[in-house]
N, CA, C and O atoms as a GROMACS GRO file, in nm:
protein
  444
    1UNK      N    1  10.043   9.747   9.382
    1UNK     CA    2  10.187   9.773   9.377
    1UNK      C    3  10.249   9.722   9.506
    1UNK      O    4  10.188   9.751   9.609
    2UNK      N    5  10.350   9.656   9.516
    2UNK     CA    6  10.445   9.568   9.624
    2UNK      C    7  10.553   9.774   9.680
    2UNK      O    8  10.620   9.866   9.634
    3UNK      N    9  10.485   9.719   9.813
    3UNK     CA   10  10.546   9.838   9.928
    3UNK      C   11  10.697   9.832   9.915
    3UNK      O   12  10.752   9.722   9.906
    4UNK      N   13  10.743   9.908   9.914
    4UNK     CA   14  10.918   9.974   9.901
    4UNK      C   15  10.995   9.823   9.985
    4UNK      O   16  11.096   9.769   9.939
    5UNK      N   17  10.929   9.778  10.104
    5UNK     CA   18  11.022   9.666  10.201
    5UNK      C   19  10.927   9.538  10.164
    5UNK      O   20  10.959   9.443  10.234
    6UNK      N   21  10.812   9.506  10.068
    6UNK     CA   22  10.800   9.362  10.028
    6UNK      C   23  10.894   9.338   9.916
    6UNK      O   24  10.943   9.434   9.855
    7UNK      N   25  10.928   9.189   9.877
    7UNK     CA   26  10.973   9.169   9.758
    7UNK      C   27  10.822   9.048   9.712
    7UNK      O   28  10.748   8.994   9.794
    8UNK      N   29  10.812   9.032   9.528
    8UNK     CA   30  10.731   8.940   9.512
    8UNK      C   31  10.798   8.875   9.384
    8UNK      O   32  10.862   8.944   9.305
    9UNK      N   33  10.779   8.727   9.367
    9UNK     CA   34  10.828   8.721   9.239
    9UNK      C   35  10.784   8.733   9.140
    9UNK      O   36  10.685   8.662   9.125
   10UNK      N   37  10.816   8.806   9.038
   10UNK     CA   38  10.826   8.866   8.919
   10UNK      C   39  10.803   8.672   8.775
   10UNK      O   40  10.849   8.561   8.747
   11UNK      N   41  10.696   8.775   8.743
   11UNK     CA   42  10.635   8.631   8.590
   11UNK      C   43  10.753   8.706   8.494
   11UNK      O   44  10.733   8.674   8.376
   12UNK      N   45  10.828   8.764   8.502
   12UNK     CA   46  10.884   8.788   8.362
   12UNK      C   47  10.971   8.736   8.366
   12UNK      O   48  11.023   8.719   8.256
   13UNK      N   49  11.041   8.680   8.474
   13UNK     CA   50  11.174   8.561   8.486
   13UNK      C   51  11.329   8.659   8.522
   13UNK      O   52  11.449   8.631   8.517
   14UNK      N   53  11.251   8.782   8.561
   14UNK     CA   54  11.388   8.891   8.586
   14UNK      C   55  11.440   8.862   8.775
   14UNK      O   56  11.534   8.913   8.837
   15UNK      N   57  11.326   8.752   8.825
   15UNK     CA   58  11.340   8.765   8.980
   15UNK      C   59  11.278   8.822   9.125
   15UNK      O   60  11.162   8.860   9.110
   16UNK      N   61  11.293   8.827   9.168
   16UNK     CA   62  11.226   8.895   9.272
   16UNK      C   63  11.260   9.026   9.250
   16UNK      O   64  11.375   9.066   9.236
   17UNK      N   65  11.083   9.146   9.241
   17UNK     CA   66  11.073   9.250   9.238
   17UNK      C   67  11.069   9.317   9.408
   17UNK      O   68  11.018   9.269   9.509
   18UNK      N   69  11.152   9.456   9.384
   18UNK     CA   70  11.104   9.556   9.478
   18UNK      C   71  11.063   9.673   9.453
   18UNK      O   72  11.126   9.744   9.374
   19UNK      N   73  10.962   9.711   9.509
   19UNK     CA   74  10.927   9.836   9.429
   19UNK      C   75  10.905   9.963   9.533
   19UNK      O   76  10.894   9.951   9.655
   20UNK      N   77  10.902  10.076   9.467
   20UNK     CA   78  10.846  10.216   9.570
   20UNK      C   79  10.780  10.287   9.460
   20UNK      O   80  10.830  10.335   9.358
   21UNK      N   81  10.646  10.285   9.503
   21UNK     CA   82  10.492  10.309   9.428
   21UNK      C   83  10.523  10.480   9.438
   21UNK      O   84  10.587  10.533   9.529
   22UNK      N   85  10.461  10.549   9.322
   22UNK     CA   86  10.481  10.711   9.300
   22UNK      C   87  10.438  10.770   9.500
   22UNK      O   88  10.511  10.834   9.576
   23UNK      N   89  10.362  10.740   9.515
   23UNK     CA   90  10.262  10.844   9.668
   23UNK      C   91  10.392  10.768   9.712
   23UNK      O   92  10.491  10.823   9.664
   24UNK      N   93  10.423  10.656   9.792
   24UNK     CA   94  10.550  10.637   9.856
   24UNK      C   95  10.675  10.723   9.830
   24UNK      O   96  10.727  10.809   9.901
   25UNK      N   97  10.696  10.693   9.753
   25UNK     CA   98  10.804  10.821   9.720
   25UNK      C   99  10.783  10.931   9.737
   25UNK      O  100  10.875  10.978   9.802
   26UNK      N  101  10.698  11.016   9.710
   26UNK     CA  102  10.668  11.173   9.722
   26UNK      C  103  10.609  11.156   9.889
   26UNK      O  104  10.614  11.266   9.946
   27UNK      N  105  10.561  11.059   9.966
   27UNK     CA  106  10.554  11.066  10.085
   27UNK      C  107  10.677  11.092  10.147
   27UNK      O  108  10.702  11.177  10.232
   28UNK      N  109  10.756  11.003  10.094
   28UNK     CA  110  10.881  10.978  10.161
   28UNK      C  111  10.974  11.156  10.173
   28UNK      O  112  11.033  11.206  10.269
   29UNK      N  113  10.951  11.208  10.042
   29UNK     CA  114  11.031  11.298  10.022
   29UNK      C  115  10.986  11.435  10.133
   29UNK      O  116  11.048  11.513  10.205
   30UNK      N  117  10.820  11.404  10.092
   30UNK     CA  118  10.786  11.492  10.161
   30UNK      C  119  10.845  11.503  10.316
   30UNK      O  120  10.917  11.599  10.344
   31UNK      N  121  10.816  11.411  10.409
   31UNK     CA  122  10.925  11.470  10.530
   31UNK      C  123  11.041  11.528  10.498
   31UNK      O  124  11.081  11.619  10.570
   32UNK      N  125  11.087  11.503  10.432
   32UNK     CA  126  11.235  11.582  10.413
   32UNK      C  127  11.192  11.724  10.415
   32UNK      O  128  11.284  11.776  10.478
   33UNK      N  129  11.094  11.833  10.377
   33UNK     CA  130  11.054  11.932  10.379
   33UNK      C  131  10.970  11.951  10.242
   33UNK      O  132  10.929  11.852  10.180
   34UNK      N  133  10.949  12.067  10.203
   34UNK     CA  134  10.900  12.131  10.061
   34UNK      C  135  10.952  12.076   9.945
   34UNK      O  136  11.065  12.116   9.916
   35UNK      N  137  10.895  11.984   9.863
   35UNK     CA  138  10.932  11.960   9.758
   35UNK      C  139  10.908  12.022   9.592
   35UNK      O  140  10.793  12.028   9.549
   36UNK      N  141  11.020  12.065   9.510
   36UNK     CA  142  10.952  12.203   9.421
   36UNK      C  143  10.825  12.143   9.329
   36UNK      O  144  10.833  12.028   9.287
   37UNK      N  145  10.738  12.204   9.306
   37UNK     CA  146  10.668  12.187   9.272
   37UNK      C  147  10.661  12.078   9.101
   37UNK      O  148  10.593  11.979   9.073
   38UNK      N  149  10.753  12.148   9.031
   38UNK     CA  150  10.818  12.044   8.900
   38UNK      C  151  10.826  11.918   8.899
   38UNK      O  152  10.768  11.836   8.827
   39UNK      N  153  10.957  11.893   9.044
   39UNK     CA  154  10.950  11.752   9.074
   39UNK      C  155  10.823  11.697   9.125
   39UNK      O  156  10.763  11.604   9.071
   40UNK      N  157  10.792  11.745   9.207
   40UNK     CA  158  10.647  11.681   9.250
   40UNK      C  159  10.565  11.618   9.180
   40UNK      O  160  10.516  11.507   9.200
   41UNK      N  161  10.545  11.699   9.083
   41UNK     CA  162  10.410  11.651   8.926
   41UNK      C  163  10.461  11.509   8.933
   41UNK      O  164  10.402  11.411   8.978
   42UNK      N  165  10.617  11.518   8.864
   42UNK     CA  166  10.703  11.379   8.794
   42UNK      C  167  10.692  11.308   8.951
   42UNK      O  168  10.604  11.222   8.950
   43UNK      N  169  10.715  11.313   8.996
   43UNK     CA  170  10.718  11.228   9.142
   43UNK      C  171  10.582  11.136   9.214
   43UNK      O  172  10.578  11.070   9.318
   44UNK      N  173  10.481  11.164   9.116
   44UNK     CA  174  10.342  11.191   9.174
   44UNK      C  175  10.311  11.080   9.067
   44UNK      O  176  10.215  11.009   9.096
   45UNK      N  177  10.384  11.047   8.928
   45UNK     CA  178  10.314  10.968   8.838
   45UNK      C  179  10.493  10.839   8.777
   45UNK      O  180  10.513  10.770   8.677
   46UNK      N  181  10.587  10.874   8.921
   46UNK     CA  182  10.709  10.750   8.885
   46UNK      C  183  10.676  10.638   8.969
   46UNK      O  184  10.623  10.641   9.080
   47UNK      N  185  10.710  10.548   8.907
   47UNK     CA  186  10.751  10.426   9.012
   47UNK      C  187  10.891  10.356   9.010
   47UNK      O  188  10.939  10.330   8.900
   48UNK      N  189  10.920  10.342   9.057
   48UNK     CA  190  11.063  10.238   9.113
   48UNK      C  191  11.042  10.118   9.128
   48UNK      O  192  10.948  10.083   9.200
   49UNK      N  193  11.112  10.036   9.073
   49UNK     CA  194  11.110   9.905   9.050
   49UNK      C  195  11.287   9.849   9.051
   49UNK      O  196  11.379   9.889   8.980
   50UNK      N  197  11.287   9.753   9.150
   50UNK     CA  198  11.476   9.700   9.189
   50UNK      C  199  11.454   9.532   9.146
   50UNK      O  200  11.370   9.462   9.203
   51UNK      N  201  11.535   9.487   9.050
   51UNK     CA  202  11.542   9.362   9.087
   51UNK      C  203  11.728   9.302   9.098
   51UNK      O  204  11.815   9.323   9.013
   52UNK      N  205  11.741   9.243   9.201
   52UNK     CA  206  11.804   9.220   9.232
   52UNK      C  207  11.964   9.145   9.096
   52UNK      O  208  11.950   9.061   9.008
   53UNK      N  209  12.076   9.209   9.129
   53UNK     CA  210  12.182   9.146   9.010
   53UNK      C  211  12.152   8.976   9.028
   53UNK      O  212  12.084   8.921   9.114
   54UNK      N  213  12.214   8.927   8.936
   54UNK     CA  214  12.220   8.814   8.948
   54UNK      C  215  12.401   8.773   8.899
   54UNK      O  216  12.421   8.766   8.778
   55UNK      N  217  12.511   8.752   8.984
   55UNK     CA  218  12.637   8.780   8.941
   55UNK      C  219  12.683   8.650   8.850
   55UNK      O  220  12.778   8.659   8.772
   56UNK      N  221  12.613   8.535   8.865
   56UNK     CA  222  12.632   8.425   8.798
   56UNK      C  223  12.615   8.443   8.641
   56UNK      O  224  12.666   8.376   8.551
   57UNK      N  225  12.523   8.561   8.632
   57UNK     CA  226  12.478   8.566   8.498
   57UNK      C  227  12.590   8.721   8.433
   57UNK      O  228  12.571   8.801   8.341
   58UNK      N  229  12.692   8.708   8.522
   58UNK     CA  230  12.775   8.867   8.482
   58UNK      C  231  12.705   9.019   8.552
   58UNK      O  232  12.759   9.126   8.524
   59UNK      N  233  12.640   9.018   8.601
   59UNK     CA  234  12.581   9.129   8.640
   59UNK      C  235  12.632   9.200   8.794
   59UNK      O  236  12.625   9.146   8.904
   60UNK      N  237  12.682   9.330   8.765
   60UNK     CA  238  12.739   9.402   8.859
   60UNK      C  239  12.690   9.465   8.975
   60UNK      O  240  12.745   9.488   9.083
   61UNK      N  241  12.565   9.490   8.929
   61UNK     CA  242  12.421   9.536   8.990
   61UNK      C  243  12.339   9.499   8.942
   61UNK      O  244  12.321   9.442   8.835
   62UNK      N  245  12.252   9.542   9.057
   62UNK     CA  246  12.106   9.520   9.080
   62UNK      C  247  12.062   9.581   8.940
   62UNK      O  248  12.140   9.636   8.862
   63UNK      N  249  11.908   9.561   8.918
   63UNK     CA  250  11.869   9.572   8.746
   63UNK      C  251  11.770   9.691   8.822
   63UNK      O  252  11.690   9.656   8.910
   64UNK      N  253  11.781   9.800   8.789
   64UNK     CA  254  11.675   9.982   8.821
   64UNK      C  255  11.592   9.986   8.726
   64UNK      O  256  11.645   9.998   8.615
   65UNK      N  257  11.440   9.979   8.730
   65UNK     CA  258  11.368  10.042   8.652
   65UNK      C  259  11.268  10.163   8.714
   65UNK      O  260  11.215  10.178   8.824
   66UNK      N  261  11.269  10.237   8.596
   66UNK     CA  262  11.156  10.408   8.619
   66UNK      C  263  11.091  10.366   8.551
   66UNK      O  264  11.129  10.300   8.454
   67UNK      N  265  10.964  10.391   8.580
   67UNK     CA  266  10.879  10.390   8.522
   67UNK      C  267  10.758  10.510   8.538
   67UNK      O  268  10.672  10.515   8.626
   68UNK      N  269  10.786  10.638   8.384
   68UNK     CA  270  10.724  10.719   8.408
   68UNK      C  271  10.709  10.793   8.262
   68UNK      O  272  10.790  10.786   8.169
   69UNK      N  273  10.602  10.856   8.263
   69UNK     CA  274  10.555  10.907   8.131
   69UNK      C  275  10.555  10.812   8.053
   69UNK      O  276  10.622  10.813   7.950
   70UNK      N  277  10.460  10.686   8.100
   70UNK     CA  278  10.383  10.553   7.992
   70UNK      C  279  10.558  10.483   7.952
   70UNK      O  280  10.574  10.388   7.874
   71UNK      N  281  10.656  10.543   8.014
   71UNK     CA  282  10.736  10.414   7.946
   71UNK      C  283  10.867  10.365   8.060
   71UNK      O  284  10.897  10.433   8.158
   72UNK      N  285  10.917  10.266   8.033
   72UNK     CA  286  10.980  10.218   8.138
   72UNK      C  287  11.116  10.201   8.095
   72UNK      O  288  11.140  10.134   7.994
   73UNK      N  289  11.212  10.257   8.165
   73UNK     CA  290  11.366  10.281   8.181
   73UNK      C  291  11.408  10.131   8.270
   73UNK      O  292  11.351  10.082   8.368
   74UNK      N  293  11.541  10.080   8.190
   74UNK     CA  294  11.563   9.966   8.245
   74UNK      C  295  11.742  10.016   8.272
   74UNK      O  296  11.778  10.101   8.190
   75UNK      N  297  11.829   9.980   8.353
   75UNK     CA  298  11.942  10.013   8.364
   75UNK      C  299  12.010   9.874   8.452
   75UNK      O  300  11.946   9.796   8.523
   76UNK      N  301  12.176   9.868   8.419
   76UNK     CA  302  12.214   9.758   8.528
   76UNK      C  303  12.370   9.733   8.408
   76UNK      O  304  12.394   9.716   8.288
   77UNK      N  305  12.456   9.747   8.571
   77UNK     CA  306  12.589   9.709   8.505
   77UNK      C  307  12.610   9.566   8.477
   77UNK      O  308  12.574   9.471   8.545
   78UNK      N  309  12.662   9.566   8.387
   78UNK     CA  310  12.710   9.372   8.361
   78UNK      C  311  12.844   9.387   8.367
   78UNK      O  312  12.885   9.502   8.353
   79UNK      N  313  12.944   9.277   8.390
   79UNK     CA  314  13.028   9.269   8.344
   79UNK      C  315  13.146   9.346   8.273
   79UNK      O  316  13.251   9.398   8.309
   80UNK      N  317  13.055   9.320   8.118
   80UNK     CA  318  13.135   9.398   7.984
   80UNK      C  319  13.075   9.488   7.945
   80UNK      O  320  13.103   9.530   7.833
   81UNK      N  321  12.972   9.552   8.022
   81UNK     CA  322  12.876   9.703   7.947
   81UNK      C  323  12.796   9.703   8.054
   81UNK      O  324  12.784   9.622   8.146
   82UNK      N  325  12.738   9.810   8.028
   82UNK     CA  326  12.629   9.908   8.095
   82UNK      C  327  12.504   9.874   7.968
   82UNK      O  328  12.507   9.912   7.851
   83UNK      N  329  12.384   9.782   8.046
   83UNK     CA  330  12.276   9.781   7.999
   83UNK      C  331  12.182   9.876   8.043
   83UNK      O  332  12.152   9.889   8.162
   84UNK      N  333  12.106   9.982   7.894
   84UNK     CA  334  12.003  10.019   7.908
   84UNK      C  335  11.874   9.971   7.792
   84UNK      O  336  11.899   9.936   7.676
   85UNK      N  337  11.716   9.979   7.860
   85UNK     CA  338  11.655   9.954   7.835
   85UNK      C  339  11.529  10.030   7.837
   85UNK      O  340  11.469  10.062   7.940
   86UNK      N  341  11.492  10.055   7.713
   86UNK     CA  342  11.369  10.118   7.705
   86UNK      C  343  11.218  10.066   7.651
   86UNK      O  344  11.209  10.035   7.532
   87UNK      N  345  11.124  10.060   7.719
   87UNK     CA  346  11.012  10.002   7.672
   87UNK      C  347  10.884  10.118   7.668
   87UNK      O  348  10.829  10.186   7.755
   88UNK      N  349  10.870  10.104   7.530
   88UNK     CA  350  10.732  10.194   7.480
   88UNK      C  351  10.639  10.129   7.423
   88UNK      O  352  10.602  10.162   7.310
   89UNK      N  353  10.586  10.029   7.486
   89UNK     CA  354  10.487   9.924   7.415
   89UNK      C  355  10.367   9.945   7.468
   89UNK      O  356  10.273   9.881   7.419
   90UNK      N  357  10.336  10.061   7.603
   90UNK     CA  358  10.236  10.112   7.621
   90UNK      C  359  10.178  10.222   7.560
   90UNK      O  360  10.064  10.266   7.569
   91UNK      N  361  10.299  10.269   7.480
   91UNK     CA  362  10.317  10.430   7.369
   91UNK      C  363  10.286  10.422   7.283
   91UNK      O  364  10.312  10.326   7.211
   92UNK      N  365  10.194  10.549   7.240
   92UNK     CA  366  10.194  10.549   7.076
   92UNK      C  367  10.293  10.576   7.013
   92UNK      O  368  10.261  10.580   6.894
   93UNK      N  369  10.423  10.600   7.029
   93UNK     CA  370  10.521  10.644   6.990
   93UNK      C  371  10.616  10.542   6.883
   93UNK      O  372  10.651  10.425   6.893
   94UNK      N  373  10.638  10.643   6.781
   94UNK     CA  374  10.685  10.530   6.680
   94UNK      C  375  10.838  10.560   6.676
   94UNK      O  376  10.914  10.478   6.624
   95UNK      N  377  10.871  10.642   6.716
   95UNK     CA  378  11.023  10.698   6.735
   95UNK      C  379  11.078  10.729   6.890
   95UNK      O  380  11.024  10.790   6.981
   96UNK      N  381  11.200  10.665   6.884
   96UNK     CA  382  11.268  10.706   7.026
   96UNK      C  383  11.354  10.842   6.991
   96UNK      O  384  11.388  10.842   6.873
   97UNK      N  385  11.385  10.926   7.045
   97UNK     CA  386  11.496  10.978   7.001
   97UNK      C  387  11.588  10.948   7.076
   97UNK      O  388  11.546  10.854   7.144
   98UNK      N  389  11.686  10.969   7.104
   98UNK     CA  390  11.808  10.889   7.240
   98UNK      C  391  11.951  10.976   7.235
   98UNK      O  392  11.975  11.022   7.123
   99UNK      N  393  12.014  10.996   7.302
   99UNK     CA  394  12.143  11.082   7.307
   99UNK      C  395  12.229  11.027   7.394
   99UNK      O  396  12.187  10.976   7.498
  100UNK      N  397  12.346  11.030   7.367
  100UNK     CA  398  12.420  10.955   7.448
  100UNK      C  399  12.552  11.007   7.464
  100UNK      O  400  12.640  10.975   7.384
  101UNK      N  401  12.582  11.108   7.588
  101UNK     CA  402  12.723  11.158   7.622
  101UNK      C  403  12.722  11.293   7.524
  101UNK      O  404  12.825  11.308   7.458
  102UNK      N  405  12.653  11.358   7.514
  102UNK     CA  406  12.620  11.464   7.440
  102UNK      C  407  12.657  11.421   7.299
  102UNK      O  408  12.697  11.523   7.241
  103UNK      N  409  12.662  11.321   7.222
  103UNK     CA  410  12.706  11.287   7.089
  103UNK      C  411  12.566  11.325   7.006
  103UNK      O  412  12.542  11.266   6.901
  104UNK      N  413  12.499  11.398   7.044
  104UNK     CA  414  12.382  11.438   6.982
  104UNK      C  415  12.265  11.319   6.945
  104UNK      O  416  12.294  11.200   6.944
  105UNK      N  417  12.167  11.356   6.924
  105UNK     CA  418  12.046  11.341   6.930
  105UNK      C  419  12.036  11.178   6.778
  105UNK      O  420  12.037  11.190   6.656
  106UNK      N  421  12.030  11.078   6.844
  106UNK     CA  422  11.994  10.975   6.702
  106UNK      C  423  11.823  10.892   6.720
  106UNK      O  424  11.793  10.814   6.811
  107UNK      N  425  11.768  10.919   6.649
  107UNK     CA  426  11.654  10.844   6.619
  107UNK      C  427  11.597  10.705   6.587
  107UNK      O  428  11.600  10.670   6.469
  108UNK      N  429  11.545  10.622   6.679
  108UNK     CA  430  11.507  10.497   6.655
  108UNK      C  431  11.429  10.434   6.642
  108UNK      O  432  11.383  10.387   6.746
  109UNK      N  433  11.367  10.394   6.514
  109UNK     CA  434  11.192  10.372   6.488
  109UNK      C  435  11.196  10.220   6.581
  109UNK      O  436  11.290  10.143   6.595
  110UNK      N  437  11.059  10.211   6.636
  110UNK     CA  438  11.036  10.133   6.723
  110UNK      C  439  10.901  10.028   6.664
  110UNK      O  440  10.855   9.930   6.725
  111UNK      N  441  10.857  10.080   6.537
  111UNK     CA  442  10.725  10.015   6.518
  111UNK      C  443  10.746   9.991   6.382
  111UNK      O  444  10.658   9.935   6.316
   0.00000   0.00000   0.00000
């Protein structure tokens, strides 16, 4: 995993990655003092992943991914919308469920 201050370039054609590996992060937090125990677990198995906007291509920000509980959260303003992205191709999971602005709960087969 590439340390929180390397960048490397990225084979998927999204750009130069930055990342902060799960122990980095929960290191990090840890100076701050006691961290509750809940977060910790989740903190202990996320990673962070930044790749940089690209504004030529419409993009407002930088592109955020989480990556935790086997699947990876993709986020990043463009332009004309707010892109999100979800990948469960490491999941057995054949359904997303997804909610959006409390409009309740819609289901999305993935397989």
């Amino acid at each position: 995993m590439t340390t929180w201050n390397q960048a490397r370039e990225d084979t998927d054609g999204v750009g130069r990655q930055h990342a902060i590996s799960s122990q980095q992060l929960a290191g990090a937090l840890a100076l701050l003092g006691s961290v509750d125990p809940v977060c910790a677990e989740v903190l202990a198995r996320l990673n962070l992943r930044v790749y940089p906007g690209d504004a030529t291509a419409g993009d407002r920000t930088a592109y955020v991914v989480l990556d935790v509980h086997g699947v990876s959260i993709g986020v990043k303003r463009r332009a004309c919308d707010l892109y999100l992205h979800a990948d469960t191709t490491e999941t057995p999971d054949e359904v997303i469920a997804f909610e959006i602005n409390g409009g309740g709960e819609i289901d999305h087969p993935i397989r």
